[in-house]
C-alpha positions, 0 to 999 in steps of 0.5 A: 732970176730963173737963170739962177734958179736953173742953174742951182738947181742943176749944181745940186743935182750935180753934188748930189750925183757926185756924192753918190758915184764916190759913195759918200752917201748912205741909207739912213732907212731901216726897213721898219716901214716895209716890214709886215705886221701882225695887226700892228705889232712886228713879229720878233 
């Protein structure tokens, strides 16, 4: 049982590698949470 466990664990990290090498992922976050605010309202 934990054998499995490990062993999907290191596959998913594995696809999850190897998408990112061949650039089949992206970055879905916009910056929106990292930009600063002027008492809660953004800055146009």
């Amino acid at each position: 049982m934990l054998f499995g466990m490990t062993l999907g664990l290191v596959v998913f990290f594995l696809l999850i590698t190897l998408a990112s090498m061949t650039g089949r992922v992206c970055d879905s976050r916009d910056s929106a949470d990292w930009k600063p605010t002027d008492g809660g309202f953004r800055a146009p």
